[in-house]
Phi, psi and omega in degrees: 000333190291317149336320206246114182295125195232011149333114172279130177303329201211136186231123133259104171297091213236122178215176160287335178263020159297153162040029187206096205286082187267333191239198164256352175285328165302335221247330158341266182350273192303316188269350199278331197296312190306324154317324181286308171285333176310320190256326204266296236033231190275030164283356214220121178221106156289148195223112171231176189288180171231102201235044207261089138251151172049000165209149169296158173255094205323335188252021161231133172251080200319134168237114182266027184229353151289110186042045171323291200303316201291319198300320171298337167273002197262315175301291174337329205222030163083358178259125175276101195243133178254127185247141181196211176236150152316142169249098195206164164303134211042054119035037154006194164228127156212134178270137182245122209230133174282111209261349209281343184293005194225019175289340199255014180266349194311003195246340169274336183285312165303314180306294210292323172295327147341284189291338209231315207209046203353053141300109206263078167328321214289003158292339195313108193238162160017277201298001183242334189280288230299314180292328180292328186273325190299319174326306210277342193271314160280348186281316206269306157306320165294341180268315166344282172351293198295333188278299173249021180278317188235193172247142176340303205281358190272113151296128199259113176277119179240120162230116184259131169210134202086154173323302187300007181235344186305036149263348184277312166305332191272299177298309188303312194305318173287311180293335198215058174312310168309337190276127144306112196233132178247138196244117185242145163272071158325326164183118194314180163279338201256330174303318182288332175319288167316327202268312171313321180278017172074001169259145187279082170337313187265310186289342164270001198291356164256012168247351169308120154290064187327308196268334167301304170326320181297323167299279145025283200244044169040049183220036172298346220257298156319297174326264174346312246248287186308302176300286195358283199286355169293294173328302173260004145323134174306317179208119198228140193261201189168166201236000161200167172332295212287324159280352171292343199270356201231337168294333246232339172240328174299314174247008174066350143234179178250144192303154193275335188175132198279116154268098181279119150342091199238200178215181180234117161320010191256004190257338181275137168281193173274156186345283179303304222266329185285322179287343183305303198295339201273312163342281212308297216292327194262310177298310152008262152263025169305286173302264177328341170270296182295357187279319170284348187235038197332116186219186163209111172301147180265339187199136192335162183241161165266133168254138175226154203220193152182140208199177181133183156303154189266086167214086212312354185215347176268330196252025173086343171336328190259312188316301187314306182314317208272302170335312177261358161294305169303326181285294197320304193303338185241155217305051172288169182254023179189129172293132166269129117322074181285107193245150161239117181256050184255153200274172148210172196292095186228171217208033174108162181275188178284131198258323165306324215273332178311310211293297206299343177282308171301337178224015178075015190259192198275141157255182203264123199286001161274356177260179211282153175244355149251030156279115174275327193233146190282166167250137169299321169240080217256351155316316183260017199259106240250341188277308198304315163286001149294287204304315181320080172122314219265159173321305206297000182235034158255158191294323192294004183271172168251016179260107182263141165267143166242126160243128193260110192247045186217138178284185178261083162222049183082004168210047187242024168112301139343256176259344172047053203201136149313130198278353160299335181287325201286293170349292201291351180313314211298157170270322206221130160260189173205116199219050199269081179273151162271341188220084216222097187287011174210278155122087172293334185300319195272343168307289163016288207294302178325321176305292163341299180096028160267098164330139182219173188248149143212221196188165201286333176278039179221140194286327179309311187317300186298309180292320171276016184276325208271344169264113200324293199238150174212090171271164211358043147257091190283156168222120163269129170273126179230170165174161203332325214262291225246066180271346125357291176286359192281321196295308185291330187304292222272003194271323192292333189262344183257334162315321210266280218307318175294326180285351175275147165258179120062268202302290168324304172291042200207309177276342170269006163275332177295317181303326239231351127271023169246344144310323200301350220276312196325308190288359137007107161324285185340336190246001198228355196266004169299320176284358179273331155323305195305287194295015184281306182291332180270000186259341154299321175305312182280310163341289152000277182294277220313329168253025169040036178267185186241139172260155150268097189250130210102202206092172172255110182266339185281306175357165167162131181304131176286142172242127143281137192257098176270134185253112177269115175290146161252178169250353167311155183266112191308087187256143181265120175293149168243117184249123187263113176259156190226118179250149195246154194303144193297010157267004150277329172346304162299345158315275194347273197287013173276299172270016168245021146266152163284341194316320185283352184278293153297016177266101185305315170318313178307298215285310167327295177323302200292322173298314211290352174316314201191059184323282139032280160297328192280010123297294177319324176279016187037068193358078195233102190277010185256318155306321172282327192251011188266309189279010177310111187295171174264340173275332123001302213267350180266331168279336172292325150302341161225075162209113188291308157340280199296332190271322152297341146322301211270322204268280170304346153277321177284346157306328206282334160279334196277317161322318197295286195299323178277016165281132163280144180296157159329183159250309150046285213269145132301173176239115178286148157222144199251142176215131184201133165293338209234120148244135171250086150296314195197165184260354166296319173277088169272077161214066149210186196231292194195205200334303205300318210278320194300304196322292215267015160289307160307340180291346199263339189277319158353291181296336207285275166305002186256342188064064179256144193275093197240149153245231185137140142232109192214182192253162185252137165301135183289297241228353194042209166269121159005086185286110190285127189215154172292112180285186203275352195251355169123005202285134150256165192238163154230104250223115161270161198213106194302164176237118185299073208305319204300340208245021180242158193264081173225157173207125174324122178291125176246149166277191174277000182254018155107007183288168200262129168266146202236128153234161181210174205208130180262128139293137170325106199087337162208165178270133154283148171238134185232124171267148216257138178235143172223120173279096175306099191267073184042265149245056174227129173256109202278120176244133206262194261116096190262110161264356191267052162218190234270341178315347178254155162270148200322328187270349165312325182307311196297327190322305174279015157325278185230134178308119157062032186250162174108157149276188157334320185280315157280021176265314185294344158294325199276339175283341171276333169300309190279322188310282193297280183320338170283308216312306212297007154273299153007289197282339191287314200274007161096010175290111199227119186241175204232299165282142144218141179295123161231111170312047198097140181291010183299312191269013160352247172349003146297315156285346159297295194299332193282295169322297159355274171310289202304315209266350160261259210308293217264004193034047124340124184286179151346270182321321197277327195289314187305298179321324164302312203269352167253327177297349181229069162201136138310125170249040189305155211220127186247337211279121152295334186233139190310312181299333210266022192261165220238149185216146178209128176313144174344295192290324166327292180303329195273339194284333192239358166211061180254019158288306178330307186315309140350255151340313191269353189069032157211190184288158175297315181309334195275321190303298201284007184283356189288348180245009187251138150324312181249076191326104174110010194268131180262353183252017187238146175269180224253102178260142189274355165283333150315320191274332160318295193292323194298332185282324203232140188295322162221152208210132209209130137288166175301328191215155164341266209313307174326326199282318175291328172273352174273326164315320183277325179294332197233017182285327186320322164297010171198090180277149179113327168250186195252153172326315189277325139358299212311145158256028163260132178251218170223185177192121172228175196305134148264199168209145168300090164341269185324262183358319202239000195252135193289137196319310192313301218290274173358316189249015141271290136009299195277319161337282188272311193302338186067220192282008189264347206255324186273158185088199194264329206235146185222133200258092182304343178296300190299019157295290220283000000 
């Protein structure tokens, strides 16, 4: 065996931080590729989650001519994949796998990790099932691979790193026994666990009950998952002493091999660019410390920094925080810049502190002056309740804090600087972690020529300890006890750094990038080869195979492909439009408004062209004039009659459309699945779709500045008909969009305007269509052409077809996708309607929108999207409001939560009665009521029965208490009222009768 090159032909690196910059395991990866490719090149394909909905992803360049064929069988068989290059240095090939497409299996996936290897779930919540399906998601793209991708003789490497991808090793083992699977550990769960919770890791770490703690502290489900995948791995790694030493009790084996962590220099500019960049970044933040705490240095400041995960006491924060509590007390001669760079739960920057970097105004004395970003909870926020009282948060320190709670990636508002930029700024970092199994930051920084503090219980600490000199490396001695002594190490290391000048700091930056050399993929990646061959090796034995090695892998049967020509004959489509002569015209455009359909004169006119045909077409007057003979259209030009006829309806319209609406008025927008215009426009069904087909034509007479959005149907609803045996059927019918009175929304260059919407793994695109509803313009959302897939095309099939999932694209299409059409086409409305709970999800997107454009928190934002919304409610009965299970909601918005700045629980409690029920689905007339300030049934009784059906939701008060009131349905008059009877009415009623609008006393 020893004999035999055991090189892998094919490496997949599967992380959660592919192409998803959360950590330091991206930064792991991301400097390791260039190395990798040197040796591998596009043998080596990274695998991360797809995380594309509603933003592009800055670190992926999708290439859709990478492996097509295989990615269409991958579409076959239900898995969703985006194939492209990392966008990094060596550009990797990386696959994104859309793991949400496995929501609905997750209850087999769990099982079967039971049953196979007692990974114990049921503690397991969102953060732990979303990562178990991505593992698993990816185990299944590898083998997929493997079967049809390589050859018998290629040997395959799967290197998983972290809990979050081990189930993809697990799956690989049973399903794909030939892939060789490598396990890397970054930091156990439960060593971060022990250590988040105050117990003294290093000194009990041999007395710990690793799977009872884990129960303890609700994290068995991650535990389990992580020991699995330690156990059955070809091979398992770690990335330092201290932690090969906490796998070896914590998880029960011992490492196959310790992988130190390295970085590739190319990332660092060069000399001249980096002092450019140190410049830039230090005036910077200069300038922003003093705009937040308007203050003015009299002289350079020392800047000092610390950044990283927000884990206040294993990555050292509070030592640091206390270090500078201390420095602030004593005399200094020179002002500090402290900056803590952790993301935190934050909700946009200080809009004073923006406001005073652009234009010099005061800021505002009521906010914290060392926040650059508001926080959603700044009571529970652990850097704050430091700061808060303490010397650092008076004008009078010589200490400034900066707390940065966002990342840095050059858009966060602020410093609008990349955190390598920001870096190179600093004179010092501070990395005094307690619990850090490797620590990339204080590398970084080195890299970088910023000198750092780091500590003997950091693997970086330990590992550079081992080099007789490491100058512009403090090493802090720490350990369970002496957080005390960390705080005077580390108050003692940044005095001596206040006391150099010019000159010093300037060779101790030279020094500590010239430590940095040691650490080179180049010198470490060797040890990640050794553990590739050695986990084939053991691949190998565990599955008793024979290698094959050699060969001509390239051979291959020639097929000649002979192209037989034929003599059939070619046909090409031809699209012919047919135009009616020009004094005809205003027909035209008579029948692309709705107007004439309840308009008598209009509905006259039309017949009277070709009463005969104007049946046949089912009065459809764009089908009568398309099918208009040319001696027809020549005798209607000379006939004077139809043409003052015609002449006078179309003044009549045209007088009609150039009333301008009130000022008055609010301005609306309507959101509804179904409209009954006409019966030529098929996309309704019944009550729901007429009621807002009349509202619009209403709204229309009334001239209220109203829109309407709903979606357009291929096929509409269903026709019912008797088979020969006596059955009913239900029969579809394509819809001619050319022969319906719609036309395509153009932008001002002249494009098909557009929304699109994320779907799991992909964008929907729906093009925007618009129906003149008189003066209301109704815009419609067509999914059905080729930017899309096939089966996405369907979402706009059919009125109420489909399942469940697909009834949730289409409320999601109509909800998210109208608002972004809307916005897209510059429509800004005052109210908005939702017509039934279908269109819900118009106030998420609304929240959304508020809390980006306008840096709204959650709360302020809700508040806004419910004082100017509405809710009508048509369902008499509880089945009928349409629910849809969680994991359904979470496989298609589990972004939103993100985005809205709050938790998924709190997100999915917006569509629930019972808050926290894991077992009631996410109903859209909850999310309805919870989003609009008023909520109405159709009628009294409707209204007293909608109080019972949706009272729950607020216990505690009584029905009449309630703010669901009624409104109840009307009809458009014109539309339903019969000619004869009409030109009786017009008889006796007179000028009372007359126009669009009736004045009912002079009826009466």
């Amino acid at each position: 065996m020893s004999n035999v090159n055991l090189t892998p032909n094919y490496l997949f690196e599967v992380s959660w931080e592919v192409c998803n910059k959360v950590g330091g395991i991206h930064t792991v990866i991301a400097s390791k590729a260039p190395t990798v490719m040197r040796q591998l090149g596009d043998k080596y394909i990274t695998i991360g989650p797809d995380f594309s909905q509603d933003a592009a992803n800055p670190e992926f360049k999708e290439d859709n001519t990478l492996m097509a064929a295989w990615r269409e069988s991958l579409y076959a068989q239900g898995v969703r994949v985006r194939i492209g290059r990392w966008a990094i240095k060596g550009e990797p090939i990386a696959i994104l796998i859309d793991f949400k497409s496995f929501f609905s299996q997750k209850d087999d996936i769990l099982k079967k990790l039971w049953e196979s290897y007692h990974v114990d779930s049921l503690s397991g919540q969102w953060d732990y099932i979303e990562p178990v399906l991505f593992g698993h998601a990816a185990g299944v793209v590898i083998a997929s691979f493997a079967e049809h991708m390589s050859a018998a003789t290629d040997k395959i490497v799967a290197h998983f790193h972290e809990w979050m991808a081990a189930a993809g090793a697990l799956y690989l083992h049973d399903n794909a026994p030939y892939v060789a699977t490598v396990f890397s550990t970054h930091a156990t769960v439960m060593g971060r666990c022990i250590a988040g919770n105050r117990l003294p890791l290093y000194n009990d770490l041999h007395k710990f009950n690793a799977d009872e703690l884990a129960r303890q502290f609700n994290v068995m489900a991650k535990h389990s998952l992580e020991k699995s995948a330690a156990t059955h791995s070809d091979a398992f790694l770690t990335v330092s002493e201290i932690t090969a030493n906490e796998c070896r009790y914590l998880l029960g084996r011992e490492v196959t091999r310790i992988t130190p962590n390295g970085f590739e220099n190319d990332f660092v500019p060069e000399a001249k660019e980096l002092e450019t960049l140190r410049a830039e970044a230090r005036e910077r933040i200069i300038k922003v410390t003093e705009a937040s705490w308007d203050y003015e240095f009299k002289s350079e400041p020392l800047i000092v920094a610390t950044s990283g995960r927000y884990e206040y006491r294993n990555k050292g924060i509070d030592v640091f925080l206390e270090s500078l509590k201390q420095l602030a007390t004593s005399n200094l001669e020179r002002d500090i810049i402290a900056l803590i760079a952790v993301p935190a739960g934050q909700v946009g920057a200080r809009q004073d502190l923006v406001a005073r970097l652009e234009n010099g105004s005061a800021i505002d004395p009521s906010q914290r002056r060392y926040l650059t970003h508001n926080l959603e909870n700044y009571a529970w926020d652990q850097v704050c309740q430091s700061i808060d009282g303490s010397i650092l948060s008076t004008t009078a320190s010589r200490v400034k804090v900066l707390f940065v709670p966002t990342y840095l990636n050059g858009e966060d508002g602020v410093f609008n600087m990349p955190y390598y930029n920001l870096l190179s700024g600093m004179d010092l970092t501070v990395f005094a972690s307690y619990y850090e199994p490797w620590g990339y930051t204080p590398l970084e920084s080195v890299a970088f020529g910023v000198p750092t503090v780091t500590t003997t219980l950091a693997g970086f600490g330990l590992w550079i300890a081992k080099h007789s000199s490491h100058e512009g490396v403090d090493i802090v001695r720490r350990d369970d006890y002496n957080e005390r002594e960390v705080v005077l190490q580390i108050t003692d290391v940044i005095k001596r750094y206040l006391g150099m000048d010019e000159k010093q700091m300037a060779e101790a930056r030279e020094t500590a990038q010239e430590m940095s050399s040691t650490a080179l993929w180049k010198k470490l990646f060797k040890e990640y080869m050794a553990a590739y061959e050695e986990a084939m090796e053991n691949s190998i034995s565990r599955t008793n195979r024979v290698v094959i090695d050699g060969g001509d892998r390239t051979s291959q049967i020639n097929f000649v492909r002979q192209q037989l020509i034929s003599n059939r004959p070619s046909w090409h489509r031809l699209m012919v439009e047919k135009g009616i002569p020009e004094r005809l015209k205003p027909l035209e455009e008579l029948s692309r408004n709705l107007w004439w359909c309840w308009t008598a004169s209009a509905r006259d006119l039309f017949e009277s062209v070709d009463p005969e045909l104007w049946v046949k077409v089912d009065r459809n007057p764009i089908a009568l004039l398309d099918k208009l003979s040319t001696a027809r259209c020549e005798e209607l030009c000379a006939d004077k009659d139809f043409l003052k006829r015609m002449d006078a309806v179309y003044k009549e319209f045209t007088e009609y459309m150039a009333e301008k609406p009130s000022p008055e008025h609010a301005k609306v927008a309507y959101f509804s699945m179904e409209y009954g215009l006409h019966s030529s426009l098929k996309i309704y069904s019944g009550g729901l779709g007429i009621l807002a087909g009349d509202y619009l034509k209403e709204a229309s007479d009334r001239n209220v500045p109203m829109v309407a959005v709903g979606l357009l149907y291929r096929y509409g609803y269903f026709t019912q008909r008797l088979s020969a045996q006596g059955a009913q059927e239900a029969t579809y019918e394509a819809q001619n969009f050319f022969k319906l009175p719609i036309s395509p929304v153009r932008d001002e260059f002249g494009n098909w305007v557009t929304t699109q919407v994320a779907y799991p793994g992909r964008t929907l695109y729906a093009r925007v269509w618009k129906c003149q509803v008189g003066r209301t313009d109704l815009f419609l959302l067509d999914a059905d052409y080729e930017a899309n897939l096939e089966e996405d095309r369907q979402v706009t099939y059919y009125l109420y077809g489909g399942d469940w999932e697909n009834r949730l694209k289409q409320e999601i299409l109509l909800g998210v996708g109208g608002i972004r059409a809307l916005v897209k086409m510059g429509i800004k409305q005052e109210v908005y309607h939702c017509n039934e709970g279908h269109a819900a999800f118009i106030g998420v997107e609304r929240i959304r929108n508020l809390i980006a454009k306008k840096h709204l928190s959650f709360s302020e934002a809700m508040e806004v999207v419910r004082s100017s919304s509405l809710f009508t409610t048509h369902t008499p009965v509880p089945a009928g409001h349409d629910a849809f299970p969680e994991s359904m909601i979470r496989q298609y918005m589990s972004h939103y939560p993100d985005v809205l700045g709050i938790t998924w629980d709190q997100f999915i409690n917006l569509g629930k009665t019972n808050p926290n029920d894991p077992n009631e689905k996410f109903s859209m007339s909850v999310l309805a009521c919870n989003l609009s300030q008023e909520v109405n049934g159709v009628s009294w009784l409707h209204g007293e029965v909608s109080k019972d059906i949706l009272g729950n939701m607020w216990p505690g008060y009584f029905k009449n208490e309630l703010h669901i009131g009624y409104v109840t349905n009307g009809v458009h008059f014109p539309t339903w009222v019969a000619s004869n009877l009409r030109r009786l009415y017009a008889k006796y009623f007179g000028k009372a009768f007359e126009g669009h609008t009736y004045d009912i006393p002079e009826w009466q």
